[in-house]
Steps between C-alpha positions, in 0.01 A plus 500: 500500500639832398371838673412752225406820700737491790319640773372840397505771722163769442322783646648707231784596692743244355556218328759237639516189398701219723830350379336166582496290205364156576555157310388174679719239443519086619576494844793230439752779275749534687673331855821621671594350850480781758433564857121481573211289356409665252850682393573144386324521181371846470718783601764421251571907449670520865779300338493710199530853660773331780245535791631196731863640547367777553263389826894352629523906576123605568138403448406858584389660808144549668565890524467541090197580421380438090163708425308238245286760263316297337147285544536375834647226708386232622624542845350190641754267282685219679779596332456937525349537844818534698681753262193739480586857686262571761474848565644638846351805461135392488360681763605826428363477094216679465449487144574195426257316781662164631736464242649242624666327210507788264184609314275443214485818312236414265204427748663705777529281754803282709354168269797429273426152413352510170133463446378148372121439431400151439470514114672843455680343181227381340322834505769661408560702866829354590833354269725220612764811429338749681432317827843306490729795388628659801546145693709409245735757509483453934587181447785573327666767718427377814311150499629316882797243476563179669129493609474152327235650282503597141735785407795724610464840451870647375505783808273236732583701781406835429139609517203548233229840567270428255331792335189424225437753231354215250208354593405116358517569160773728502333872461659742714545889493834726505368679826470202660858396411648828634306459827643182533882650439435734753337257737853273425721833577286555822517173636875426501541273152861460375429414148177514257439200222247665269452189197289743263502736209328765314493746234395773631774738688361607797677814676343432832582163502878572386488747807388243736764290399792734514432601798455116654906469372555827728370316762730272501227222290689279210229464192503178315267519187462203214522629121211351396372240218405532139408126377373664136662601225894417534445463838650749779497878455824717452480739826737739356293570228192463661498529845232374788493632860593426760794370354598744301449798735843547562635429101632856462666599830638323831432155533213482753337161385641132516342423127465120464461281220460119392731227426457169361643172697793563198534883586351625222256788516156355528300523170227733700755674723488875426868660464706804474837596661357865607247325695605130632766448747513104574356209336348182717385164430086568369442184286364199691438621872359333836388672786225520748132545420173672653348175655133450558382150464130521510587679156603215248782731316635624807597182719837476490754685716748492195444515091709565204624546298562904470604657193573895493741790629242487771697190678806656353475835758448352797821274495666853464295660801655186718837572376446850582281376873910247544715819430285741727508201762872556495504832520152697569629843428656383155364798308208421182829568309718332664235198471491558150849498416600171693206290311614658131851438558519168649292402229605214223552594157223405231520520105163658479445852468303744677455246779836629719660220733369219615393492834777289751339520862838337642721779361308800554496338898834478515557828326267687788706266773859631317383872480327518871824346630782654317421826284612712833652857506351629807288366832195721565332471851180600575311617810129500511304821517263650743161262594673174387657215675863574587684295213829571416599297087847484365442494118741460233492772192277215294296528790569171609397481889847373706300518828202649697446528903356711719661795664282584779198316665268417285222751638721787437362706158703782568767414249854451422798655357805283421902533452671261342923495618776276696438639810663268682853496292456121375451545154160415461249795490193516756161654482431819694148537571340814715114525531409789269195653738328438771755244681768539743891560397541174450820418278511133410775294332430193288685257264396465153282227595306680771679372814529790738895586591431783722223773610516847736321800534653803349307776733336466778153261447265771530562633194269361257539698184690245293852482366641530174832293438824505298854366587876675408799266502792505743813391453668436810637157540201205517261796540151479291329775355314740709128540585363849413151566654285856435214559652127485324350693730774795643851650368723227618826286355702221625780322431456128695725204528385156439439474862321850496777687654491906370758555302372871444130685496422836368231711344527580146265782506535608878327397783205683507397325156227183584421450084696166445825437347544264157829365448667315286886324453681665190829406359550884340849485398566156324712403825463235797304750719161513518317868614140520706272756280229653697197642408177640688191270507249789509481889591893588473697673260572280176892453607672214446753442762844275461680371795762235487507180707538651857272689408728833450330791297622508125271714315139613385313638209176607460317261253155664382361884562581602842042534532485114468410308862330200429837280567707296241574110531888418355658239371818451318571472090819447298283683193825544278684192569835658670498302819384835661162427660258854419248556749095463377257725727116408401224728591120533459402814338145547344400154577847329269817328636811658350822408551802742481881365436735747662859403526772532829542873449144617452444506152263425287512206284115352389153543578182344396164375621382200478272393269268318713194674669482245751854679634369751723626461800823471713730220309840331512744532269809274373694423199694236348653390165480171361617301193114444476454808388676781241502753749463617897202434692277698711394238814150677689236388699236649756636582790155507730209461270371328240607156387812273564597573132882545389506651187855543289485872287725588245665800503205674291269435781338194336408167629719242378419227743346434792375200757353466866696481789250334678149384421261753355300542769741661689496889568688726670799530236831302496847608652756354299938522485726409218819325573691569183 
């Protein structure tokens, strides 16, 4: 049987047909020995796309979420119902009542199993395609392993949200899809398999989308089928969306198209290099099926076989579900990248690589572990749980622990520096409001080395932190302390002995006092830069490590009170750290590069509305990248974001420190 109209979208709004294309074919085809029952003699594209070595390094993890758009799940399965997401956020979700499992956009309700009336075929209400569609591809991603039942899933460990825009017989609407994006971006999904195509270019929809990859969401999207004519449909030349959204600027969209079991491009398999990325197995596939066995064509757990870049995407989305697994903060890009370039070499154009899940793993494992030029540590920000991460520049999370108890949401600020005069660098952590002075020392791992108070423990204001090196014999690097709330600077030990206090701006001043650890003149010494928090003067202040008065400039006009944050940039590549001030005028962040003797070097604002208030501010260069990077990320509200800027002010990456739902801001330190 051969589907002619491939589930048509209506309403007038668009048109999309699904990239299923669906051949039935004897049961007995094919047989390959493998794992589970019915991997035996069914799954025979696991071995294809090198799935099994790649489960020796990960099956996938529980915390990746993959949004299913598409007709529903059956959530009930015996071999779905332990990978499908339950929502942890039910009871605050008032728009989407009970949504338990995700939601069924197209009767508006938390029912995403699809619909199956007794005889719905034979009236013509329901399709074998329509109903089975989006358990297929579930199957695929995420089915359960060594459950001694049917399938294994290629990510079996991560977790399925189903979200139904088709109903039974596969008509759908564009608004629905976008609701469901948003719904995917709202609720904490990693990565989005979307196995349909139109011909209709829809801006909103294209919106939606680009700003799901923003959010951190990796889009996986089948090419389509053509089974007229000569077959599938040149993209370049004649493009379909959502595929092709992204054909004439930055790569936003994992495009996927078919292979045969002889990797060549399936005969219906739309192609086009501006619009496919990665080619998977999509002739001959098994997976899991809506079962219902009072219903004569729906009693069986499991059917095949599958024919279509329909199958094809979702063995993509589980590649992309392993790699995320590995490293959760792996950037859409970053995603991207790893999945085209591990990829296996095929003679057929317009189809790009062939899928290889066992390279792209290893590729993610390689890059998290090894592509290192600096260590960033990260403090959470005001309102959250006191968690302290040491990430790598891939973002690869080295460790996470917590600071302070875990009832304290005042925040913390973290130094990163051998304190101790061992060679191995600690982590510095001060609560950023609301707590005591409380300086604590940990290992990279989290175990605590040492703890004091740095003032007497009623004050309360919060600390900021930074350290200076020494270099007296076996001596590590010194604490410096300022005070959030006050005028006050200190110099501390290890042990929290005062190696010098003084008040940048006098003693009468109560504002707060930013610093930050510059090397300004390309040598071993590092110099504390001061600046006020609030209500003073815009003067930056430079002391050197005992905390001796050096120099100060005024930085903006002398009118401006409304404090600066500071942080420390090597802009032009000299080994002579500039200093960045950032201030909120007008309701925009902008930074200001000013360099050791006051003058001007750069300013711009960044081009991001959601930057308007108090940030921190970093730099780095890597090989990663042409040029110097801007590091900045909410220093008290808004969301745990860290966002990379180039030099122009423009985004040019970006990922969570910590899960969405945190607020408060992020304080983070480079060690470069």
């Amino acid at each position: 049987m051969v589907l002619k109209d491939v589930l048509k979208m209506y309403k007038k709004i668009i048109s999309i047909i699904t990239a299923i294309c669906l051949f039935l074919f004897s049961s007995n085809a094919y047989a390959f020995f493998t794992d589970d029952p019915l991997e035996q003699t069914k799954q025979t594209y696991l071995k294809d796309i090198n799935v099994y070595d790649a489960w020796e390094l990960t099956s996938g993890s529980e915390d990746v979420v993959v949004a299913v758009i598409d007709s529903g799940v059956d959530i009930n399965h015996v071999d779905l119902k332990d990978n499908i997401w339950t929502n942890p956020n039910i009871s605050i979700n008032t728009e989407y009542l009970d949504d338990i499992h995700g939601w069924n956009f197209v009767d508006d309700n938390n029912n995403v199993i699809p619909n199956i009336d007794v005889g719905c075929l034979s009236d013509g209400k329901c399709t074998m395609e329509g109903v089975n569609h989006g358990t297929v591809v579930a199957g695929i991603i995420a089915a359960t392993a060594n459950n001694n039942e049917g399938i294994a899933g290629i990510a079996n460990n991560v977790k399925i949200m189903p979200l139904k825009v088709l109903n039974s017989s596969g008509g759908g609407n564009v608004n629905d899809v976008i609701r469901a994006i948003n719904y995917a971006v709202d609720n904490g999904a990693s990565i989005i398999n979307m196995s349909f195509v139109g011909s209709i270019n829809n801006e909103a929809l294209e919106k939606t989308i680009k700003n799901a990859v923003a959010n951190g969401i990796v889009f996986v999207v089948a090419s389509g089928n053509n089974t007229k004519g000569n077959g599938g449909i040149n993209l370049d030349k004649n493009p379909l969306y959502p595929v092709c959204f992204d054909n004439d600027e930055d790569n936003f969209i994992i495009g996927v198209s078919a292979l045969t079991n002889d990797d060549k491009r399936a005969f219906f398999a739309n192609y086009g290099d501006s619009c496919i990325d990665v080619s998977a197995p999509g002739v001959n596939i098994f997976s899991t099926t809506v079962y219902k066995p009072q219903h004569s064509s729906f009693n069986s757990y499991y059917n095949g076989y599958w024919t279509g870049t329909s199958v094809a995407a979702p063995m993509v989305s589980a590649t992309a579900a392993l790699i995320r697994s590995i490293n959760k903060n792996f950037t859409p890009k970053q995603v991207r990248d790893i999945i085209v370039n591990s990829g296996d070499e095929v003679e057929a154009e317009g189809v790009g690589k062939k899928l290889n899940v066992y390279n792209a793993v290893k590729m993610a494992i390689e890059k998290t572990k090894n592509d290192t030029t600096f260590t960033m540590v990260t403090g959470a920000g005001v309102g959250n749980i006191p968690i302290v991460k040491i990430l790598r520049e891939n973002i690869y999370e080295e460790s996470s622990f917590l600071a302070y108890d875990n009832k304290f949401r005042g925040g913390v600020n973290v130094a990163f520096a051998d304190v101790y005069g061992t060679g191995k660098k600690y982590v510095i952590t001060t609560p950023a409001s609301l707590g005591g002075p409380h300086v604590r020392i940990f290992s990279r791992n989290g175990e605590l080395k040492g703890q004091f108070f740095a003032y007497d423990k009623s004050y309360e204001g919060g600390l900021n932190v930074a350290t200076v090196n020494n270099f007296e014999p076996f001596s590590g690097a010194s604490i410096v302390v300022s005070q959030v709330v006050g005028g006050n600077v200190k110099i501390l030990k290890e042990t929290g002995e005062e190696i010098a206090s003084f008040y940048p701006y006098g003693e009468r001043f109560k504002g707060g006092v930013n610093i930050a650890s510059c090397n300004l003149y390309n040598t071993e010494d590092r110099y504390i830069v001061t600046a006020p928090a609030s209500n003073g003067e815009p003067v930056v202040k430079i002391f050197d490590k005992n905390g001796k008065y050096i120099k100060e400039f005024l930085t903006l006009s002398n009118s401006y009170r409304n404090g600066m944050t500071i942080g420390c940039v090597d802009y032009d590549l000299d080994g002579k750290e500039e200093i960045a001030v950032s201030v909120v005028y007008e309701g925009r962040s902008y930074i200001r590069i000013i360099d050791s003797n006051g003058d001007f070097v750069k300013q711009f604002v960044i081009n991001d509305q959601r930057f308007n208030s108090e940030i921190n501010v970093s730099g780095y260069y890597s090989a990663e990248y042409p040029r110097y990077r801007l590091i900045v990320s909410k220093k008290s509200e808004g969301d745990s974001k860290i966002r990379i800027f180039d030099l122009n002010g423009s985004v040019a990456d970006e990922f969570y420190a910590y899960n969405k739902s945190f607020l408060g801001g992020v304080n983070f330190l480079i060690d470069k």
